[in-house]
N, C-alpha and C positions, 0 to 999 in steps of 0.2 A: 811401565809401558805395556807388559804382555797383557795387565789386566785389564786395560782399556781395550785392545785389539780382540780379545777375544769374544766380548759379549756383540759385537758387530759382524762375526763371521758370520752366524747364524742370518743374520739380516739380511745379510750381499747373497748367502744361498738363495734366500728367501725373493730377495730383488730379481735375485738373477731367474728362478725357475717362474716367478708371475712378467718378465719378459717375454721368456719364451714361449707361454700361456697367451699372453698378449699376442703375439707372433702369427702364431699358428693360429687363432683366431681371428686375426684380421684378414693372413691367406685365405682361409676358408670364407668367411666374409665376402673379400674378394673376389675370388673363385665362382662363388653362388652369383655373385651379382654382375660379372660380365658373362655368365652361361644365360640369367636372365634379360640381361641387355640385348644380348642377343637372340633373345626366342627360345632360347633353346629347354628354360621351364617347361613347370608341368602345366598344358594347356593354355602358354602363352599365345599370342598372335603378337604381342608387340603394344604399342600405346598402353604403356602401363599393365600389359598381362591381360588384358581386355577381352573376353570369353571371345571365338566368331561369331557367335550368333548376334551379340551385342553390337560388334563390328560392322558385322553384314547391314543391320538396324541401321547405324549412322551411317555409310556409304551409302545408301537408299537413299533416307533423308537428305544429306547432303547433294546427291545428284539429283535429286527433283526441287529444292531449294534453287540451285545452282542455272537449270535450264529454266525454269519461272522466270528467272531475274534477265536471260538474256531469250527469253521469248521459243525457248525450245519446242519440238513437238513433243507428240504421245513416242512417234514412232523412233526417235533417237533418244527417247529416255527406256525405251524397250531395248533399242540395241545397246544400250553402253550399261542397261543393268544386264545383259546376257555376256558381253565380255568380263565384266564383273563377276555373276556366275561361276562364268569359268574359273578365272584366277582363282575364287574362293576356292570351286573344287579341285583343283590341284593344291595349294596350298592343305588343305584339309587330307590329304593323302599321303602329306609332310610330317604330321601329327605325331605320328608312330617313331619316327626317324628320331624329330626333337627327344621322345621319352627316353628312348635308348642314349642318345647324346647325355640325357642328363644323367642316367644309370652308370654310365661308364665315367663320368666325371665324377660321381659320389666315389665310386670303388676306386677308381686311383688316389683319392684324397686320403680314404677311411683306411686304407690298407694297412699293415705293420710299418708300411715305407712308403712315401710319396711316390707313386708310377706317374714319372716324369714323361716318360716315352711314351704312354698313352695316353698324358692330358695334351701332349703335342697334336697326336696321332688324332683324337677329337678335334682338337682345335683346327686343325688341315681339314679337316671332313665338314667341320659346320662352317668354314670361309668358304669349299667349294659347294657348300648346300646355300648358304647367302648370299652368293656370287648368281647363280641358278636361278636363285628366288626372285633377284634384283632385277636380271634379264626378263622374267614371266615380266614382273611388273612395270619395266618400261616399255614390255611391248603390248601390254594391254593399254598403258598411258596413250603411247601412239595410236593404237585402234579406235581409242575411246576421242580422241585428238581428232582422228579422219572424218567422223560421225557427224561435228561440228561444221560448222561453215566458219570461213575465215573469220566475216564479223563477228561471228560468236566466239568464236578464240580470244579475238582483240577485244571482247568487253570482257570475257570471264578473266583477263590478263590484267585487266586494268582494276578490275574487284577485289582479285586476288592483293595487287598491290596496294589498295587502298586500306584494304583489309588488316597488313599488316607494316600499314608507317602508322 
């Protein structure tokens, strides 16, 4: 019996330290990809990591697509790209924050010890920086909302919907 048991120990170490290989790989895995979920990469914006400038591009496009189809003017696709504007430059003043966010997630990861307390401590700071972000942009939604005339609500409401059954 001892001789069967023995040449298997080596195995079960073996099994057991590419678990914990697996493990800690997958945390970190992990880790990285709800810090990028949430913006919080390097020079994310979000849909996919999508540069702003890129960003900025399709928000244009899409609001001048958007007002053609429901008969918009010149002068309400000037105001709702200037609340846009804005957003983008705040948001773009955010930049900074996400980089640090993700500096301080690498070092509690990489450290001799998991700093649990400061991947908390980030995660508290990027829900109140997402929380922040979320408000700019539903109250840009509303301004950009007011711009509109009612009919024009109720047809971009109805494109919207057809758009996505």
């Amino acid at each position: 019996m001892d001789t069967i048991a023995t040449p298997t120990q080596p195995t079960n170490r073996w099994k057991r330290r590419g678990l914990i290989a697996l493990g800690l790989g997958a945390v970190l895995v992990g880790a990285a990809g709800i810090a990028w979920a949430a913006g919080l990469g390097h020079g994310a914006f979000g849909h996919g990591g999508c540069r702003a400038g890129l960003m900025r591009e399709r928000v244009e496009f899409g609001t001048h697509r958007a007002l053609k189809r429901v008969n918009g003017t010149q002068a309400q696709e000037d105001q709702i790209l200037a609340i846009v504007d804005g957003l983008f430059a705040k948001h773009q003043k955010m930049t900074g924050e996400r980089e640090q966010f993700h500096q301080r997630i690498t070092a509690a990861l990489t450290g001799a010890t998991v700093d649990r307390a400061a991947l908390e401590a980030v995660r508290v700071e990027a829900i109140q920086h997402m929380d922040l972000a979320s408000k700019d942009l539903v109250k840009a939604v509303a301004d950009i909302a007011e711009v509109l005339t009612p009919a024009q609500r109720q047809q971009l409401a109805e494109l919207h919907k057809r758009h996505f059954e």
